[in-house]
C-alpha positions as YAML, in Angstrom:
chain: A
units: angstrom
residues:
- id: 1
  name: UNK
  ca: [16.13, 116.20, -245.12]
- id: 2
  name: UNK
  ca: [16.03, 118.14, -242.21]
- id: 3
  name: UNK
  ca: [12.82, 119.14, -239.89]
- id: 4
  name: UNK
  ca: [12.34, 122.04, -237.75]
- id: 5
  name: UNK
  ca: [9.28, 122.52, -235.90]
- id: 6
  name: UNK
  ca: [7.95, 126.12, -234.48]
- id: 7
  name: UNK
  ca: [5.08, 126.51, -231.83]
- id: 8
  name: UNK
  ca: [4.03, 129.88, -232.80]
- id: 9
  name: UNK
  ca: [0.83, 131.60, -231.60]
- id: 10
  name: UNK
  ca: [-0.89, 133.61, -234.84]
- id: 11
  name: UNK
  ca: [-2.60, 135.90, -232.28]
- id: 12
  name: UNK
  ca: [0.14, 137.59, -231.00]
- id: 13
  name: UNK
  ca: [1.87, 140.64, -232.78]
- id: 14
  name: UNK
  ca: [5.19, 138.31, -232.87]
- id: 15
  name: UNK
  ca: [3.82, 135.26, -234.04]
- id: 16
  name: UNK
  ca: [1.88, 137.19, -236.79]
- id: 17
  name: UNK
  ca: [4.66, 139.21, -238.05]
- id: 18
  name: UNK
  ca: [6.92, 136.13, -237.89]
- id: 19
  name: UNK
  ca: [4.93, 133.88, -240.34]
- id: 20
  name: UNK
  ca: [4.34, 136.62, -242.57]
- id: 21
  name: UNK
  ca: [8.26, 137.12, -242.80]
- id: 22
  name: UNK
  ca: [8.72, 133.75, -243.34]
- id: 23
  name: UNK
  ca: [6.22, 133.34, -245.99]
- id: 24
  name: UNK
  ca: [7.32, 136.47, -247.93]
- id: 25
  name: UNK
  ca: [11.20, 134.84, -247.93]
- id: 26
  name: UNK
  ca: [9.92, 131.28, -248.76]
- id: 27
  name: UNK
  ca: [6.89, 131.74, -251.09]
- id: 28
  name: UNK
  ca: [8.64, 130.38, -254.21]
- id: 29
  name: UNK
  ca: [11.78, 128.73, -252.65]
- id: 30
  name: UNK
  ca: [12.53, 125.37, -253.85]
- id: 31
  name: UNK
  ca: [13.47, 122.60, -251.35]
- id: 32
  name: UNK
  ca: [11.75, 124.74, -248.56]
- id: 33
  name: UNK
  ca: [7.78, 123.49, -247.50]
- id: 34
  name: UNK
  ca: [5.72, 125.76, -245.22]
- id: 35
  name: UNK
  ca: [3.66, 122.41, -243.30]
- id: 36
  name: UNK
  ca: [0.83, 123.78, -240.45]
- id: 37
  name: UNK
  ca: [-0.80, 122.13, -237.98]
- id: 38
  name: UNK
  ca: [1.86, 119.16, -237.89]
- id: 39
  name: UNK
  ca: [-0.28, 117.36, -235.49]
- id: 40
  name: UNK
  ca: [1.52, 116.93, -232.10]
- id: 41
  name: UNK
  ca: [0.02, 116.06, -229.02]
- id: 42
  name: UNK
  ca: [0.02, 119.89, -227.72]
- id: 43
  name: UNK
  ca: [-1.30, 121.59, -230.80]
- id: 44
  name: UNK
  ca: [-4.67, 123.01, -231.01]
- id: 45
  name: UNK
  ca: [-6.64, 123.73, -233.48]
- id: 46
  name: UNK
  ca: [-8.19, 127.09, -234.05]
- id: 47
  name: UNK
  ca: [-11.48, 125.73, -234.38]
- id: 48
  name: UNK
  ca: [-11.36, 123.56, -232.01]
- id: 49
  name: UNK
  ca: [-11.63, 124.91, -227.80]
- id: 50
  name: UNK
  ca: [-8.98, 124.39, -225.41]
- id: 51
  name: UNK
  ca: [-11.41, 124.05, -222.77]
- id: 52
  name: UNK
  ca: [-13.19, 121.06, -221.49]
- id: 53
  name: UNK
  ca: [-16.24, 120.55, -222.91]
- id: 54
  name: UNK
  ca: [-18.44, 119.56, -220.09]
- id: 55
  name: UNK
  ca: [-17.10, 122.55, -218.51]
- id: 56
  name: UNK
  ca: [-18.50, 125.09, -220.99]
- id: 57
  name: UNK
  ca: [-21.44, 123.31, -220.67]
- id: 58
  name: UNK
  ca: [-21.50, 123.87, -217.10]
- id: 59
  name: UNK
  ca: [-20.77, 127.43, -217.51]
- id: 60
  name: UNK
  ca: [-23.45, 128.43, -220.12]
- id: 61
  name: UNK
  ca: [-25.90, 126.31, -218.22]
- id: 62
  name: UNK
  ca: [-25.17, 128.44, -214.95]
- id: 63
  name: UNK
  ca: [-25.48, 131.31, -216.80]
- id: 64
  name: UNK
  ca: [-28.92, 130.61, -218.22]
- id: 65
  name: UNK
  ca: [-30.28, 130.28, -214.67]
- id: 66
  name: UNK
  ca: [-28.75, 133.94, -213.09]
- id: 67
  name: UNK
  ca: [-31.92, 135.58, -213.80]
- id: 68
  name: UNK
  ca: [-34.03, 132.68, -211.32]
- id: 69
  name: UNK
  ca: [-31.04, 133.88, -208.22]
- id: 70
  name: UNK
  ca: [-31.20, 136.74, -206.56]
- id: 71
  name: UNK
  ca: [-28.58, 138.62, -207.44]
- id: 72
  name: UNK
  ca: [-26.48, 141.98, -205.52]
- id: 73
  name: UNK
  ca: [-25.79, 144.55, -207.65]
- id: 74
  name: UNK
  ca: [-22.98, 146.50, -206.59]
- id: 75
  name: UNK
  ca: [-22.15, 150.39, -206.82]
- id: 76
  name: UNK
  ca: [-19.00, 150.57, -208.10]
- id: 77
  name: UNK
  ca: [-18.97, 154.54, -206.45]
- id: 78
  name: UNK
  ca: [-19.79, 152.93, -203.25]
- id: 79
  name: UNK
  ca: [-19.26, 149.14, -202.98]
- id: 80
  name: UNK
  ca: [-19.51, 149.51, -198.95]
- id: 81
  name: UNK
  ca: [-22.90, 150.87, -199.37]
- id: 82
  name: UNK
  ca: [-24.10, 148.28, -201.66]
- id: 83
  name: UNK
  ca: [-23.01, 145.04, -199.67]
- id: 84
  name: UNK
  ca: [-24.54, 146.58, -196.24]
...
């Protein structure tokens, strides 16, 4: 037996038309197994975040105090204006 492994990425227009290719060729095939998520030390789940949790948490929590700062809203017509 033979393995070949694929990294593909199901959100991009490649990687989606690619495993729908191969599972329209190899739906019924015998001999030929379809496995996902193999497990590797580089795959991701889909459910699961590639970021680092405490920074998310870090992020949301800064974001939950914006309205206590004193924020500068720019102008986008005239930025110049806005800063000075």
């Amino acid at each position: 037996m033979t393995t070949i492994t694929f990294k593909i990425d199901k959100r991009t227009k490649a990687g989606k038309a690619f495993l729908a290719m191969t599972e329209a060729f190899l739906q019924n095939v015998e001999g030929i197994e379809i496995i996902e998520n193999v497990g590797t030390c580089d795959s991701v789940n889909e459910d699961q975040s590639s970021y680092n949790p405490d920074f998310v948490a870090e992020i949301l929590n800064r974001s939950k105090n914006l309205d206590k700062k004193k924020l500068t809203r720019l102008n986008p017509d005239d930025v110049w204006g806005s800063i000075l």
